[in-house]
C-alpha positions as CSV (number, residue, x, y, z in Angstrom):
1,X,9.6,10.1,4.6
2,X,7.7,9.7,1.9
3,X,3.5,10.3,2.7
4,X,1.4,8.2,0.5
5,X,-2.5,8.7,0.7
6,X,-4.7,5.6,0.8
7,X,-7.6,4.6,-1.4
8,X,-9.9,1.6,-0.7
9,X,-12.4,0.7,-3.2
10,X,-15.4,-0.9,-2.4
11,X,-18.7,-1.4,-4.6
12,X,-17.6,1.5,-6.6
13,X,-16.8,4.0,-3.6
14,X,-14.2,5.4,-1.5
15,X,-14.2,3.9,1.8
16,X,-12.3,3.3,5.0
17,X,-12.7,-0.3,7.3
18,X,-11.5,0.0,10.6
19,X,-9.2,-3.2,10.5
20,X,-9.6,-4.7,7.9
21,X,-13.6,-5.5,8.8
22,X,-16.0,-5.0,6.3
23,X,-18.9,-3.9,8.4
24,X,-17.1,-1.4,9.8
25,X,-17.3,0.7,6.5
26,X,-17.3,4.5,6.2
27,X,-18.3,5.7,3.1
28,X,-15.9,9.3,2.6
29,X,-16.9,9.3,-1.7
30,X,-18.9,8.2,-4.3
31,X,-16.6,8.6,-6.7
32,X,-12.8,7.1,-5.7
33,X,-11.8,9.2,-8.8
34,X,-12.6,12.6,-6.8
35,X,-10.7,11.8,-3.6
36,X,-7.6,10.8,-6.2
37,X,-7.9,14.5,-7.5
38,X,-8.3,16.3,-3.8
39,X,-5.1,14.5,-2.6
40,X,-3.2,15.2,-5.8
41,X,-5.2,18.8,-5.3
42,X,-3.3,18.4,-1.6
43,X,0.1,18.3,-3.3
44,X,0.4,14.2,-3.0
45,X,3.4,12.7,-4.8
46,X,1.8,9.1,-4.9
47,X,-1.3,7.2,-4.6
48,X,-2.1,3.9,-2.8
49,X,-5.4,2.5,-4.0
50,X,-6.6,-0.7,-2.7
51,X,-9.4,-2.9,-4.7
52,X,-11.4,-4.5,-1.6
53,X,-13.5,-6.4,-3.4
54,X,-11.3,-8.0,-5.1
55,X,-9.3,-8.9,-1.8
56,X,-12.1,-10.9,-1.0
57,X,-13.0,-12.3,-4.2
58,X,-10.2,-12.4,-6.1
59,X,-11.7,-10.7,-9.3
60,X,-10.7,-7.2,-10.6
61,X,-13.8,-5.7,-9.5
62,X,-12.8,-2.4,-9.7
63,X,-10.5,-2.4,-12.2
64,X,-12.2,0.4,-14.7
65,X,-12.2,2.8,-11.3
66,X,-8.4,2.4,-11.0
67,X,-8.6,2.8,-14.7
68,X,-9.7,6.2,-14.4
69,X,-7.3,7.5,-11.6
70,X,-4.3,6.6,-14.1
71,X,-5.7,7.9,-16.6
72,X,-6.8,11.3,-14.8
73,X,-3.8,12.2,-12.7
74,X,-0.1,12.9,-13.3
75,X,1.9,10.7,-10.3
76,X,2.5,7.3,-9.7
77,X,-0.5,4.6,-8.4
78,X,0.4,1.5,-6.7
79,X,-2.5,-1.1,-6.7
80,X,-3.1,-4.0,-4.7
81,X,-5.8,-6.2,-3.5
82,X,-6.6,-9.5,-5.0
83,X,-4.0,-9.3,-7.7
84,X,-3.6,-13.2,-7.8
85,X,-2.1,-13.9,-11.4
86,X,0.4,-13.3,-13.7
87,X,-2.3,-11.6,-16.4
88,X,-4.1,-8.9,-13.6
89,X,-0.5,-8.4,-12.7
90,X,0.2,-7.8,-16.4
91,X,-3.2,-5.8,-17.1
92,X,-2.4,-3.1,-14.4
93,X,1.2,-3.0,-15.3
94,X,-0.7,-2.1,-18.7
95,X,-2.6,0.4,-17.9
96,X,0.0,2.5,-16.3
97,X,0.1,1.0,-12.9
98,X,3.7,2.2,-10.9
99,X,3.9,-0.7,-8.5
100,X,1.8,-3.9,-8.2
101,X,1.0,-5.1,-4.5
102,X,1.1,-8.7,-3.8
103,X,-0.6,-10.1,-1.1
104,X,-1.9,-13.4,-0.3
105,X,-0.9,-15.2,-3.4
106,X,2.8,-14.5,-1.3
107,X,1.9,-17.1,0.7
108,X,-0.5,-19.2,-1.7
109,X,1.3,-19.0,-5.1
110,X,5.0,-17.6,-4.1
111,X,6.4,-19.2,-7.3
112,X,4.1,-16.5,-9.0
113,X,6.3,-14.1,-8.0
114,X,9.6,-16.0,-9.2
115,X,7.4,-15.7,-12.5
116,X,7.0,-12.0,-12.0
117,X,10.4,-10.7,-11.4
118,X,11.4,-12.6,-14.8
119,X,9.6,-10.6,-16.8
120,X,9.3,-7.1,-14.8
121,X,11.6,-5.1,-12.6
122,X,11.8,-5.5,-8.7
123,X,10.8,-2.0,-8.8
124,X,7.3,-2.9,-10.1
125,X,6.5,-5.8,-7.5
126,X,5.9,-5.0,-3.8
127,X,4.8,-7.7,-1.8
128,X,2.3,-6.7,0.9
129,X,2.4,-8.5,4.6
130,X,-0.5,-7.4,6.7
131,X,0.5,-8.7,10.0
132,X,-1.8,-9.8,13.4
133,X,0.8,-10.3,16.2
134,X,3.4,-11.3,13.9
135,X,1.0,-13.4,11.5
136,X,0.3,-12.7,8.2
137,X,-3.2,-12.6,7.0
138,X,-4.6,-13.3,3.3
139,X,-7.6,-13.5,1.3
140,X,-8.7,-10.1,2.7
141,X,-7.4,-10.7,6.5
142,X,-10.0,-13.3,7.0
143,X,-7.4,-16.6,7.1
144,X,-4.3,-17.1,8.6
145,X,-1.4,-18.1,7.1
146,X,0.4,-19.7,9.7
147,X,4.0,-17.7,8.8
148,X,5.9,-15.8,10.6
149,X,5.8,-12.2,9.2
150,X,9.5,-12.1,8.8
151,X,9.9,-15.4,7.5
152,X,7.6,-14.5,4.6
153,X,9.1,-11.5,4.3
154,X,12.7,-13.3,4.0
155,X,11.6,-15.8,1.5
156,X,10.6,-12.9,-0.7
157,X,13.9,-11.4,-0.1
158,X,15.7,-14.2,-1.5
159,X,13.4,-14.1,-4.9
160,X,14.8,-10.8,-6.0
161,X,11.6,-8.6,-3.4
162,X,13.2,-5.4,-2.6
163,X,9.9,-3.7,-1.1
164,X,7.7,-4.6,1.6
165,X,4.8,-2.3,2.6
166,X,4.2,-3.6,5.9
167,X,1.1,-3.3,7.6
168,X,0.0,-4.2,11.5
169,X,-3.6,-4.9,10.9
170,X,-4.4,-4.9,14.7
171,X,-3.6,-0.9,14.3
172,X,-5.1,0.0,11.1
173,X,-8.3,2.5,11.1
174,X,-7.8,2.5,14.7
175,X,-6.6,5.7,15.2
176,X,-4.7,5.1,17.8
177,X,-1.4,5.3,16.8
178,X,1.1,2.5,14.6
179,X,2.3,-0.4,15.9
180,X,5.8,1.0,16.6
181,X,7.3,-1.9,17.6
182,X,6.2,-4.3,15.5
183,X,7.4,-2.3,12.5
184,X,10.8,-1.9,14.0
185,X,10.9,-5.7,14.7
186,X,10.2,-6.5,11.0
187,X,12.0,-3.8,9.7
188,X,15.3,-4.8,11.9
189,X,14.7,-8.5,10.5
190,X,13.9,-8.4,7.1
191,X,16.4,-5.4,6.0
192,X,14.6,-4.3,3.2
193,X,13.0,-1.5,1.7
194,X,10.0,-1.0,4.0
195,X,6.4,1.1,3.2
196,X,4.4,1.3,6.9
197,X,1.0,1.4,7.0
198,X,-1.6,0.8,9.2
199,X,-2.8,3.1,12.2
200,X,-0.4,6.6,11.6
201,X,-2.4,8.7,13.4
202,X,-0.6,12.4,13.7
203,X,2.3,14.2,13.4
204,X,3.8,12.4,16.8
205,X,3.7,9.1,14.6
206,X,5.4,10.6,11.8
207,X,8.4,11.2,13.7
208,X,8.4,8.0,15.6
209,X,8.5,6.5,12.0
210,X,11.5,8.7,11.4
211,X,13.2,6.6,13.5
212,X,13.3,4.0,11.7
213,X,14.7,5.1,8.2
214,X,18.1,3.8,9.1
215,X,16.2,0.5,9.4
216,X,14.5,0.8,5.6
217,X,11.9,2.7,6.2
218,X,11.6,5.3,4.3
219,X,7.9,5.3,3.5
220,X,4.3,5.4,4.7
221,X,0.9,5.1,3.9
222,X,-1.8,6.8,5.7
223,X,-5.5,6.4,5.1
224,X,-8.4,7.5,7.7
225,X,-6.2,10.3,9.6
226,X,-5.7,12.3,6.5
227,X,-9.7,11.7,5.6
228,X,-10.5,12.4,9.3
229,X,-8.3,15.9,9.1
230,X,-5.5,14.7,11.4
231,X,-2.4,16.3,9.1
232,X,-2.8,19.8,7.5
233,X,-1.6,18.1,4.0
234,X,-0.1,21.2,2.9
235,X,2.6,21.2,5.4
236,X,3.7,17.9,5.4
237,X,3.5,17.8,1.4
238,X,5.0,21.5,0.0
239,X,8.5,21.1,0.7
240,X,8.4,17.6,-1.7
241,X,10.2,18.3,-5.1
242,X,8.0,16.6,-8.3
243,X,11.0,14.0,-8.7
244,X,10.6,12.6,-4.9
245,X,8.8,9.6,-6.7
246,X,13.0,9.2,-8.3
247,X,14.2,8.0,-5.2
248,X,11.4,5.0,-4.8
249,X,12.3,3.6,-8.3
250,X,9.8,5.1,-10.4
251,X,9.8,6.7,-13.6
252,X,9.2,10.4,-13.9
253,X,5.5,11.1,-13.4
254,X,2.9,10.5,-16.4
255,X,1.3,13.6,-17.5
256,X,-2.2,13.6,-18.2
């Protein structure tokens, strides 16, 4: 199981929302750059990093921040929030970016990704499904979108998506475990490639999630329990060879 440390951006800084709500922000950095370094520093083999402003707005806020993660560490970033277009897909891509996240424009624009996967690999383009009882959420998990999770997930499928990173929103920053079932639902529905996220809490979870590889899951990302001190990173990190990121499609790591 691949461990993937999360980093949200918001005005500039390293935070964490407890789902999804924006006045529930803790602060953990000034600087996202510095957390980037102390989970590489932690032996991380990939990056999450998560523009919130532009979830809301739709603009690349933070786009010079994510910028200077690339261009400072030596693994593979994946970047989503409020990526929206064909060009902020391409810019990122540009920059050095392993994997674009797509999110609401999914569900708003889906002939955007048609568009996509003419020009880049399926290896590049994750779509991103953050799910409230079984309903995806956009525009920063403020509107519904009146899908069924799987059904989105599905109509992806048949474009050419081969990764999902799956998210139950009513788990995430919680701290009080993932949303087990709900994962293994969507997973055991969709049959794809499958990144969890939202509301791994400790090592209990990890192997719950374990459970589910035969179904595609074979990856997760984990945000405030690793900033909270939940997981001593070493252990769960040390035994990773530097090629892990191989077996997820990406190229061999950048170096600096």
């Amino acid at each position: 199981m691949l461990i993937i440390p999360a980093i949200d951006i918001k005005d500039g800084k390293c935070v964490r929302l407890t789902r999804g709500d924006f006045s529930k922000k803790k602060i953990y950095l000034d600087n996202p750059l510095d957390m980037a370094i102390i989970w590489r520093k932690q032996n991380a083999k990939m990056l999450h990093v998560v523009d919130l402003d532009a979830a809301l707005t739709g603009e690349m806020v933070n786009f010079e921040k994510i910028r200077e993660i690339l261009s400072n560490l030596d693994i593979p970033v994946q970047v989503g929030g409020g990526i929206r277009s064909f060009d902020a897909v391409k810019r990122y891509l540009d920059i050095g970016v392993g994997r674009v996240v797509i999110g609401s424009a999914a569900v708003t624009h889906p002939k955007l990704i048609e568009e996509l996967l003419k020009t880049y690999r399926p290896s590049q383009i994750v779509v991103g499904i953050d799910a409230e009882n079984g309903v995806p959420k956009i525009k920063g998990w403020t509107e519904s979108s009146g899908l069924k999770d799987y059904d989105l997930a599905l109509q992806m499928k048949e474009m050419g998506i081969e990764r999902v990173i799956y998210t139950d929103i009513t788990r995430d920053g919680m701290m009080q475990g993932f949303g087990y079932e709900s994962t293994k639902r969507f997973a055991e529905k969709t049959r794809m490639k499958i990144t969890a996220s939202g509301g791994v809490t400790n090592t209990g979870d990890l192997k719950r999630l374990d459970e589910l590889k035969s179904c595609g899951v074979d990856s997760v990302i984990i945000g405030k329990a690793l900033y909270e001190n939940n997981f001593p990173c070493q252990q769960l990190w040390y035994n990773y060879e530097e090629g892990i990121c191989l077996d997820h499609n990406f190229s061999t790591a950048r170096t600096k």
